[in-house]
LUMLORO-720637 format. One record per atom (N, C-alpha, C): residue number from 1; residue in three letters; atom name; x, y negated, z negated. Coordinates in steps of 0.1 Angstrom, whole numbers, plus 5000, padded with zeros to 4 digits. Each point is the difference from the previous one (the first is absolute). Layout:
residues N
   tifi   vexse   zalum     c1     c2     c3
    NUM     ALA      CA      X      Y      Z
...
***
This chain:
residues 66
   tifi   vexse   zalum     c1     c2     c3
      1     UNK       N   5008   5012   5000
      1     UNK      CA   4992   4988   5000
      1     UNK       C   5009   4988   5000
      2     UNK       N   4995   4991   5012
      2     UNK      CA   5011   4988   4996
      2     UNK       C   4996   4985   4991
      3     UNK       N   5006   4995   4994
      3     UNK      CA   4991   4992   4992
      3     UNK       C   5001   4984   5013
      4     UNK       N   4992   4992   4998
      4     UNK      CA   4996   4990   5004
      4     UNK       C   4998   4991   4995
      5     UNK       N   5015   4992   5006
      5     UNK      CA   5003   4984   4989
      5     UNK       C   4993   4989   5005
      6     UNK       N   4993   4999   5013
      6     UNK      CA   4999   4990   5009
      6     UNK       C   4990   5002   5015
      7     UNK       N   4991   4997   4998
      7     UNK      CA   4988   5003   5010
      7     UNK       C   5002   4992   5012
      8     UNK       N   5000   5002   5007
      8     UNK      CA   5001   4992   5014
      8     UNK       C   4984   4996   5004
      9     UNK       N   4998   4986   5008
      9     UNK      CA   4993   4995   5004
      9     UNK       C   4996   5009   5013
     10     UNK       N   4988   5006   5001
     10     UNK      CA   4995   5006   5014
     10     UNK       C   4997   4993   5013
     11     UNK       N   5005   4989   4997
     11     UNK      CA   5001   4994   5015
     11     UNK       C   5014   4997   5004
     12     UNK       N   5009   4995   4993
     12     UNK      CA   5010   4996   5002
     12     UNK       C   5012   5007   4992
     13     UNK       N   4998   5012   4991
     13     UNK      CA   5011   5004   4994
     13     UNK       C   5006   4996   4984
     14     UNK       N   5000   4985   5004
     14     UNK      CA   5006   4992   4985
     14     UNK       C   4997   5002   4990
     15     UNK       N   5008   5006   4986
     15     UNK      CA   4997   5003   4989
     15     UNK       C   4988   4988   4994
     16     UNK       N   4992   5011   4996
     16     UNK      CA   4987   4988   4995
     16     UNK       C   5002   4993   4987
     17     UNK       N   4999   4990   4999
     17     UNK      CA   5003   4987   4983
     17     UNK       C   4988   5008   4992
     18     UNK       N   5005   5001   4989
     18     UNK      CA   4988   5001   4989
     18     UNK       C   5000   4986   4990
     19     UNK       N   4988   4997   4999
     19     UNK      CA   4996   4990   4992
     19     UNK       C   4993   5000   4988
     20     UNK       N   5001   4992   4989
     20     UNK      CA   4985   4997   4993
     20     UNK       C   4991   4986   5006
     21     UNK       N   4991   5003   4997
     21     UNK      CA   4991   4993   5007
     21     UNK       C   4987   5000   4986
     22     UNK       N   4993   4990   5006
     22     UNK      CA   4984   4999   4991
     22     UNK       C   4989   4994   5009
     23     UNK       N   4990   5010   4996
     23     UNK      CA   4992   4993   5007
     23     UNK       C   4993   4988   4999
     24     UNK       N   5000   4991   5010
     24     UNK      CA   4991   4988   5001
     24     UNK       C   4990   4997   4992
     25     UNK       N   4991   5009   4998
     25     UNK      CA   4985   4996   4994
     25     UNK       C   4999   5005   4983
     26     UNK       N   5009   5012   5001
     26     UNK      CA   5000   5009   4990
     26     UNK       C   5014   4995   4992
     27     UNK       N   5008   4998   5003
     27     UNK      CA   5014   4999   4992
     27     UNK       C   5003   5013   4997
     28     UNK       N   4997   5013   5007
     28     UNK      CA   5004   5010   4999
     28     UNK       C   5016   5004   5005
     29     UNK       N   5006   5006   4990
     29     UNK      CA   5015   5004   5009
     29     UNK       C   4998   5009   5005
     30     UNK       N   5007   4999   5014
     30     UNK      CA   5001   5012   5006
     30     UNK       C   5013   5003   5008
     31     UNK       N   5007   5012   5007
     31     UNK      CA   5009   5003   5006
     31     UNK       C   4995   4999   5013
     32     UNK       N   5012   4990   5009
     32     UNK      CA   4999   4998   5016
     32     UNK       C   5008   5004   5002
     33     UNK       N   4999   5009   5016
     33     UNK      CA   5009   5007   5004
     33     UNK       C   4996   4993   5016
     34     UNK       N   5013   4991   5006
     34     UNK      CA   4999   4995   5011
     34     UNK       C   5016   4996   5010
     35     UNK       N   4995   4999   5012
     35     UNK      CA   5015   5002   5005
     35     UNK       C   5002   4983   5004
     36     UNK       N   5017   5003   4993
     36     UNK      CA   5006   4989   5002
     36     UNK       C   5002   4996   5014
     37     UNK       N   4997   5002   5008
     37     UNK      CA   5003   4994   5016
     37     UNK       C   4988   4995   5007
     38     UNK       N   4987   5002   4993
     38     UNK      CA   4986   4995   5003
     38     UNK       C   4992   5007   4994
     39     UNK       N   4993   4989   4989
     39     UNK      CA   4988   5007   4991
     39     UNK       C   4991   5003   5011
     40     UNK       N   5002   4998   5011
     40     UNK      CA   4986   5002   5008
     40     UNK       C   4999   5021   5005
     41     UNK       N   5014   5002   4998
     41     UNK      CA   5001   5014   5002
     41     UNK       C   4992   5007   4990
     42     UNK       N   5004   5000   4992
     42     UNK      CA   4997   5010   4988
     42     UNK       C   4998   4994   4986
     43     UNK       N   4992   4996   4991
     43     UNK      CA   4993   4997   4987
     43     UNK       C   4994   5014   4994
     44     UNK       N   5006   5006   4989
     44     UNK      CA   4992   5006   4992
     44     UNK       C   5000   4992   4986
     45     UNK       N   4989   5012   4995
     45     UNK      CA   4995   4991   4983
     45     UNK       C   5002   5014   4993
     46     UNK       N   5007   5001   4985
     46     UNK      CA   4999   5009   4991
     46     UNK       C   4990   4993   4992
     47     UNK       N   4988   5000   4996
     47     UNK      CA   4990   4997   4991
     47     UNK       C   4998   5008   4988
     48     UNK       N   5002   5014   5001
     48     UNK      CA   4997   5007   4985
     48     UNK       C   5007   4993   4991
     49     UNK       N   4987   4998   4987
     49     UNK      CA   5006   4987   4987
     49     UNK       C   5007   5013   4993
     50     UNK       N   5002   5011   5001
     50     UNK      CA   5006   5006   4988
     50     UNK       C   5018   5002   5009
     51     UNK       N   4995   5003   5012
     51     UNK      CA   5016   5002   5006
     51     UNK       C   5009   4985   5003
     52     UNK       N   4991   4989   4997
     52     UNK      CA   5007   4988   5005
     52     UNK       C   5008   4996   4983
     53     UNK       N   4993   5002   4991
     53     UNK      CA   4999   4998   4987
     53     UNK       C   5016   5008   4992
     54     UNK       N   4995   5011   5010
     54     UNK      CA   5018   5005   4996
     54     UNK       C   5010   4997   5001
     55     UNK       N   4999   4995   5017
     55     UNK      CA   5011   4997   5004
     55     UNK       C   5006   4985   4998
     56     UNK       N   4991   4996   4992
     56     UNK      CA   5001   4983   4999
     56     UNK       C   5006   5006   4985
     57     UNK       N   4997   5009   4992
     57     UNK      CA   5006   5001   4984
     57     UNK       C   5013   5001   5001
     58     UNK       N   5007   5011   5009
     58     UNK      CA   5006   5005   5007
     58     UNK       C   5013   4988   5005
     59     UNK       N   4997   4993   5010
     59     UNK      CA   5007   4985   5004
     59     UNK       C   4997   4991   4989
     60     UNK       N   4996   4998   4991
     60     UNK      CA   5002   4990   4987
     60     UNK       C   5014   5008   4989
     61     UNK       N   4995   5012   4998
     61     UNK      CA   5011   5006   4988
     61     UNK       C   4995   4998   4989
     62     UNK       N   5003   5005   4989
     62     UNK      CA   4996   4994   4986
     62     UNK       C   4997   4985   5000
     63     UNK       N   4993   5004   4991
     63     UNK      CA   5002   4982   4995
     63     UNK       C   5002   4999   4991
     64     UNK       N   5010   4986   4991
     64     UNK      CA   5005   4999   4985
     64     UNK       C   5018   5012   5006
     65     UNK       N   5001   4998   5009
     65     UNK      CA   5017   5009   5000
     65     UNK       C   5006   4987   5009
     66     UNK       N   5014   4997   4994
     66     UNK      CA   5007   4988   5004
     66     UNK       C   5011   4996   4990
***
């Protein structure tokens, strides 16, 4: 099995940017998954609140350590 560090954009190849993002109306976080050479190629959205929630605990680290 090979692991997969880096998704390519299906139109043009380019490793796709991941983002945090919020929604407009909601102020909801969410993970964007879009390609750096034209958002017009490819935009996805990770919405699950319990998988976004992790990975945001995840990219913060403890808190109160310093």
């Amino acid at each position: 099995m090979t692991n997969v560090t880096t998704l390519p954009c299906p139109l043009c190849r380019a490793p796709l940017d991941v983002r945090l993002a919020r929604g407009r109306k909601s102020g909801k976080a969410f993970i964007m998954l879009v390609c750096p050479a034209d958002g017009r190629h490819f935009r996805g959205f990770i919405t699950d609140r319990q998988y976004v929630s992790g990975v945001l605990a995840k990219a913060e680290g403890p808190v109160g350590k310093g």
